[in-house]
C-alpha positions in Angstrom: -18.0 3.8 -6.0 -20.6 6.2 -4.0 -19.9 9.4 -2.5 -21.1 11.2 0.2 -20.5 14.6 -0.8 -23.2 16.8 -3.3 -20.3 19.8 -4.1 -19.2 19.9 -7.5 -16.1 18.2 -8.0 -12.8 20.2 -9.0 -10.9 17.7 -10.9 -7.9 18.1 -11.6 -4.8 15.7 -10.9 -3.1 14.6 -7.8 0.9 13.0 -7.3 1.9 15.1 -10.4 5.5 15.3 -8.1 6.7 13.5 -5.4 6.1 17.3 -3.4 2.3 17.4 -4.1 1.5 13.8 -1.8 3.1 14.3 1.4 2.8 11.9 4.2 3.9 11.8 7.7 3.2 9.1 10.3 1.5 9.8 13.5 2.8 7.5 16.7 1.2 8.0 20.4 4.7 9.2 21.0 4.8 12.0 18.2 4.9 12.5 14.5 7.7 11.3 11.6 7.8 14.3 9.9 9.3 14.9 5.9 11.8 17.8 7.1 14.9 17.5 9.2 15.1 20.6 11.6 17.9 22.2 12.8 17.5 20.2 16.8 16.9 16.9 14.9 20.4 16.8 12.8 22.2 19.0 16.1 21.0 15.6 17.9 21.6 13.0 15.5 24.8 14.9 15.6 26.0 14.0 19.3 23.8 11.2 19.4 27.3 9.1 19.7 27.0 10.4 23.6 24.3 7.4 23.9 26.3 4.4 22.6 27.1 3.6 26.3 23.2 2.5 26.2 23.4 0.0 23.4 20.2 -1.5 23.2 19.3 -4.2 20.7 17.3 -2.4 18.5 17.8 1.3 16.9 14.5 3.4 16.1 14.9 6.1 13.2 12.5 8.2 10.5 13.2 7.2 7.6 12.2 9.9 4.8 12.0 9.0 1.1 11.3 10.8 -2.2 9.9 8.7 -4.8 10.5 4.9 -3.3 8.9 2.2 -2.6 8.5 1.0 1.0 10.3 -2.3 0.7 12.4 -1.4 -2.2 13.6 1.5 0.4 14.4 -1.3 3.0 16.2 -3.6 0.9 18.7 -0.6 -0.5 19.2 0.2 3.2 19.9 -3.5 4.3 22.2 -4.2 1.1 24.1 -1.0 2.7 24.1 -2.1 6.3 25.3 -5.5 5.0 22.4 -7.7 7.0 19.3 -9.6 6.2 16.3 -7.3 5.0 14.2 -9.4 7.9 16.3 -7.2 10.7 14.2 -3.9 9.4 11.0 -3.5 10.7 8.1 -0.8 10.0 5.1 0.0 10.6 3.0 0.7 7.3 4.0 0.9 3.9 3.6 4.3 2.6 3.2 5.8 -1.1 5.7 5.5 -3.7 5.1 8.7 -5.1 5.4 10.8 -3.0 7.7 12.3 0.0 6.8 10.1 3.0 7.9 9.9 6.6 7.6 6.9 8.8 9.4 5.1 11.6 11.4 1.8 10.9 13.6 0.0 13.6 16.8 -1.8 13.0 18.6 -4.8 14.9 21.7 -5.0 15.9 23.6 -2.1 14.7 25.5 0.7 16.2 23.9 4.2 15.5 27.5 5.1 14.1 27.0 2.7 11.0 23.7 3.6 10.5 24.0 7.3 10.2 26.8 6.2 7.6 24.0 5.5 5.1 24.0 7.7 2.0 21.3 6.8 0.0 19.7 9.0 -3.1 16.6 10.7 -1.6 16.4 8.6 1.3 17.2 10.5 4.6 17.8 8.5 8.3 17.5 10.7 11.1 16.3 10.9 14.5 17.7 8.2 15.9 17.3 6.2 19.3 17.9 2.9 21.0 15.4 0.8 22.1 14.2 -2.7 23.5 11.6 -3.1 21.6 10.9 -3.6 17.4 8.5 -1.7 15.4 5.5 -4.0 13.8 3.2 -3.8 10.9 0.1 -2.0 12.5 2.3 -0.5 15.1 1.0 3.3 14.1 -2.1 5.5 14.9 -2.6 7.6 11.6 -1.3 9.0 8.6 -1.3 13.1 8.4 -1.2 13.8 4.6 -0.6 17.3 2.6 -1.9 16.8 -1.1 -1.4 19.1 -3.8 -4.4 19.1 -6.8 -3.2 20.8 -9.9 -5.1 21.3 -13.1 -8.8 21.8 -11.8 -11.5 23.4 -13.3 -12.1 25.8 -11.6 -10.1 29.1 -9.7 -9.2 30.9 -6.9 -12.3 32.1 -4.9 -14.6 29.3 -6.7 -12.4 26.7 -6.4 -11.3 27.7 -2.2 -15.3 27.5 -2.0 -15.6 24.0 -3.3 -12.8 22.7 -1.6 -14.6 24.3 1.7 -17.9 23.1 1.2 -16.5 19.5 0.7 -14.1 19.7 3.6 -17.5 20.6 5.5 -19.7 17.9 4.3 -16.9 14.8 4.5 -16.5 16.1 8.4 -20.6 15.8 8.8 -20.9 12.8 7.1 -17.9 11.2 7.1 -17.1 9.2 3.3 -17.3 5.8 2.4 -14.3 4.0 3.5 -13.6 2.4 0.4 -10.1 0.5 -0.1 -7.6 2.6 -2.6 -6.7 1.6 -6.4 -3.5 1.1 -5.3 -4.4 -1.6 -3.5 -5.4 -3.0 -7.0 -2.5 -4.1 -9.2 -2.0 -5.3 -12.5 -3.9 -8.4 -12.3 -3.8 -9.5 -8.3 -7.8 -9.9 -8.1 -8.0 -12.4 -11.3 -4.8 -14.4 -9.8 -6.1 -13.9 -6.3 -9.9 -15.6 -7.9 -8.5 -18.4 -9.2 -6.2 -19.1 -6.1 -9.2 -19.5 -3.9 -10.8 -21.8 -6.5 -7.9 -23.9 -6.4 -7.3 -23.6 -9.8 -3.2 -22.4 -9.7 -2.3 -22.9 -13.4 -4.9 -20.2 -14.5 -3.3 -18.1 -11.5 0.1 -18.6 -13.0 -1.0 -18.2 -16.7 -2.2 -14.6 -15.6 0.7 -13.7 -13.7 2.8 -14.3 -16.5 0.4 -13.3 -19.8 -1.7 -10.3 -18.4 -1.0 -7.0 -20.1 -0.7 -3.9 -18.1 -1.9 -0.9 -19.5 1.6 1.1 -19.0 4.0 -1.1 -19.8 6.5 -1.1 -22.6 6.5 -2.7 -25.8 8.9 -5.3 -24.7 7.2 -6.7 -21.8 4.1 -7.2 -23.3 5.9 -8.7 -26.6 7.6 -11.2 -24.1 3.6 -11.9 -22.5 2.2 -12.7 -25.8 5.1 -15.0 -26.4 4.6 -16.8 -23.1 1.1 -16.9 -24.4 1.6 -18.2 -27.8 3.8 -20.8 -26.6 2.1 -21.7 -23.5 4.3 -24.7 -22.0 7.5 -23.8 -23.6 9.3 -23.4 -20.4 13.0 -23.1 -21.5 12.2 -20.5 -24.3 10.2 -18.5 -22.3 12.7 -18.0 -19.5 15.5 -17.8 -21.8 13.9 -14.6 -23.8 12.2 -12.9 -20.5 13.3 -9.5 -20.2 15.5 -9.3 -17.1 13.8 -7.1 -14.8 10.4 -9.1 -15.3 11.9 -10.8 -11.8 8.5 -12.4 -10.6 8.0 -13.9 -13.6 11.6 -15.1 -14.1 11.3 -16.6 -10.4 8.0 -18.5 -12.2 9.3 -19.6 -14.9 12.5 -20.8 -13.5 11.0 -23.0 -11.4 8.7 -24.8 -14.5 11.7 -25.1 -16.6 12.6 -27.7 -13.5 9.2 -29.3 -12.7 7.2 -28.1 -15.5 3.5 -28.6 -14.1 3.8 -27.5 -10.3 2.4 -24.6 -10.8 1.9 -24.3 -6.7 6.0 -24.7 -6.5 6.2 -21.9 -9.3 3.5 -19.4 -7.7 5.2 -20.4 -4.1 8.6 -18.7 -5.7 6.6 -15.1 -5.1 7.7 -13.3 -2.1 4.9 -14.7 0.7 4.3 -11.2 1.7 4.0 -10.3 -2.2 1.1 -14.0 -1.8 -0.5 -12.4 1.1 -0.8 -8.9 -0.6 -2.3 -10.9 -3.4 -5.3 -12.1 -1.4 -6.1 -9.5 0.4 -6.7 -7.3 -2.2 -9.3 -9.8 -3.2 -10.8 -9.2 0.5 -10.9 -5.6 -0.1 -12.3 -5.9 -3.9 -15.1 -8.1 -2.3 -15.6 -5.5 0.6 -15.6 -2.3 -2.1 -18.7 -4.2 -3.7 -20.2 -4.8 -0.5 -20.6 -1.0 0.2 -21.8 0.0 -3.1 -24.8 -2.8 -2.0 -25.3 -1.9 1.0 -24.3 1.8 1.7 -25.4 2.9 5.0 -27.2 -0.1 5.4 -24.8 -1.2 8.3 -22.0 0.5 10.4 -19.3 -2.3 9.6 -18.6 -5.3 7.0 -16.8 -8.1 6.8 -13.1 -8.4 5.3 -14.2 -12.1 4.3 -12.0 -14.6 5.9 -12.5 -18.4 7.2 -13.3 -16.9 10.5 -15.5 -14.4 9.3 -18.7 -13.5 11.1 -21.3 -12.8 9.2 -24.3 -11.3 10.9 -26.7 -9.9 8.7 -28.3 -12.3 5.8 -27.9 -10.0 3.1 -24.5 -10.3 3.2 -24.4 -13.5 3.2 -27.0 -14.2 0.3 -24.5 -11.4 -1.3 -21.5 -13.3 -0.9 -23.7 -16.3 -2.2 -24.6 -15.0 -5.5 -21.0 -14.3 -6.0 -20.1 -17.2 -5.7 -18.1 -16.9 -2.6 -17.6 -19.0 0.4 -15.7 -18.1 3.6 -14.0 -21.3 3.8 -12.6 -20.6 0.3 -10.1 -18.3 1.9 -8.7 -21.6 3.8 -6.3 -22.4 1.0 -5.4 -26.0 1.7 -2.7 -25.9 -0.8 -1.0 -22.9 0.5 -1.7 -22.7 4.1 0.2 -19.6 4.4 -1.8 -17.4 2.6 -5.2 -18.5 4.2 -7.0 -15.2 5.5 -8.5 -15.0 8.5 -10.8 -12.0 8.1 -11.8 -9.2 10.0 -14.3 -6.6 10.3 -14.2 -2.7 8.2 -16.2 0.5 9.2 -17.9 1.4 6.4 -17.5 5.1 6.8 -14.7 6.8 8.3 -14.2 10.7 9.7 -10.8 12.1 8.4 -9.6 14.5 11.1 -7.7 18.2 10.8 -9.3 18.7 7.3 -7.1 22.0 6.7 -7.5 23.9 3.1 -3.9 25.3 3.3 -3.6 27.1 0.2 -5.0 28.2 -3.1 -3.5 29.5 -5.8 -4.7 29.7 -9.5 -6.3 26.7 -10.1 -4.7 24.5 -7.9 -5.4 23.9 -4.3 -3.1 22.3 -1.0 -5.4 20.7 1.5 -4.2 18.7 4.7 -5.8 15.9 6.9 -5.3 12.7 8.8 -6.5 9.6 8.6 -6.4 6.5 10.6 -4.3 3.6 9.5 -5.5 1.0 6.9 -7.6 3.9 5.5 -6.7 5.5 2.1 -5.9 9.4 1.7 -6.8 9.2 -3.0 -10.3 7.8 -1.3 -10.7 11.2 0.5 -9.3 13.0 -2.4 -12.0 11.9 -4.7 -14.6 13.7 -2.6 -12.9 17.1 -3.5 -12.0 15.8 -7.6 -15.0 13.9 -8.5 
């Protein structure tokens, strides 16, 4: 991966806490922020005074500390005692970190809501409304990220930090998809998915290794391994929270070669996620080709329009064919595609504090674009 900046790096580490990757989302009508000031909670308050306009949706901010996005929803649906599918947001936002974003709710009372106690989640700033929130439905993401550890100190490292904050607003970086986007072993399942070849899909799922995980769940993956086939064994010794895999498995214990049915028992969002993370692998090789060659690439799809022949003689020596992302098998993950600037301007680049040798910087970014991309301008 390329940069676009010639400073010397500061190193260092980021999301050390949940406090050093703050993220707040930006709407045309105003911001979600992480605290809850005094006139937000004197609202939410005597925000009872507006039950007489019971609409059928509520807006609120939801603010978490170290949760997942739909791990956040679920908790908050179990609690409200309706379907997960009646909560709605816009984006899904960091897990480690302290994050701020609108969600909407249907059908509930602003009463029950605020009744909601959850461990470091926080619902506030509530409203009624007509209308549901939408993935997509958000302008930016403003982020404050704390880099601890660096290499450098006080009036060296506020120079580097500056002189990178100048260049990345001249020249913009590389608008590379994050590592996050990247799990344990989505693009090698996602590969063999679009080559049809779903048993090799499901063999990874279950027998890839991460690199973090515990002694047990990768003692329970070699089994599977070992004993490929063995259905009833491997369900029966899976470790419990292994829940993907125990959906998988499940399933072959019943109808032990439709490996479709079993990959099928994933969460379609969870599919979908799959996939495209293949588009974004394929468009993270494309800028390393082409750089500044052209001001936008494709997010290959079967509807992708490809306008330049280098790309398409690229695509071609990787073996890769738009219609491939037309999955006949599984219709609903076929990807449409799209097009991706290949640089992008982060706005409000703010160095907000040093201190020692670690720095605070602030800036926003537009949605779909990834905050640890602009922070590897400044570590290097």
């Amino acid at each position: 991966m390329a940069y676009t900046t010639t400073t010397e790096g500061t190193k260092g580490d980021i999301k050390l806490a949940p406090e050093d990757f703050i993220v707040e989302e930006v709407r045309d009508n105003g911001v979600s922020s992480v605290n809850y000031s005094f006139n937000e909670k004197i609202r939410d308050i005597f925000s009872k005074v507006t039950e007489k306009n019971i609409k059928k949706y509520i807006e609120c901010d939801l603010v978490k500390k170290n949760w997942e996005t739909p791990k956040s929803i679920k908790f908050i649906a179990k609690k409200l005692g309706i379907s997960e599918k009646r909560i709605r947001y816009a984006g899904l936002k960091d897990k480690k970190a302290i994050t701020s974003q609108r969600i909407s709710i249907e059908r509930k009372m602003i009463r029950d809501v605020k009744k909601v106690r959850i461990k470091d989640l926080i619902l506030k700033n509530f409203k009624y409304t007509d209308e549901r929130l939408s993935i997509g439905g958000l302008k930016d993401n403003r982020f404050i990220i704390t880099v601890r550890n660096c290499s450098q100190k006080n009036k060296n490292l506020k120079k580097t930090v500056s002189e990178t904050a100048k260049q990345i607003e001249e020249h913009g970086i590389y608008n590379y998809f994050g590592e996050q986007r990247f799990s344990r072993a989505n693009i090698e399942i996602a590969e063999s998915i679009i080559k049809g070849d779903y048993e090799k899909a499901v063999k990874i799922l279950l027998t890839l290794k991460g690199e973090r995980e515990s002694p047990d769940l990768i003692e329970a993956r070699n089994r599977i391994d070992e004993n490929w086939g063995e259905w009833k064994s491997a369900f029966k010794e899976l470790p419990k929270r292994m829940w993907i895999e125990s959906a998988v498995l499940n399933h072959l214990v019943k109808y032990p070669n439709d490996f479709i049915g079993a990959f099928r028992k994933i969460r379609k969002s969870t599919r979908k996620i799959i996939i495209n993370a293949y588009q974004s692998y394929l468009f993270n090789m494309m800028i390393d080709e082409f750089k500044d060659e052209f001001e936008s690439l494709p997010l290959i799809g079967y509807d992708s329009e490809v306008k330049e022949k280098r790309v398409d003689e690229f695509l071609k020596s990787k073996d890769i064919s738009r219609e491939m992302f037309r999955i006949k098998s599984m219709p609903e993950m076929n990807c449409r595609g799209t097009e991706r600037k290949v640089k992008i301007y982060p706005e409000n680049i703010e160095l907000k504090k040093v201190k020692g040798n670690n720095y605070t910087v602030a800036f926003s970014l537009s949605k779909g674009c990834y905050a640890t991309v602009v922070m590897r301008e400044f570590i290097k």
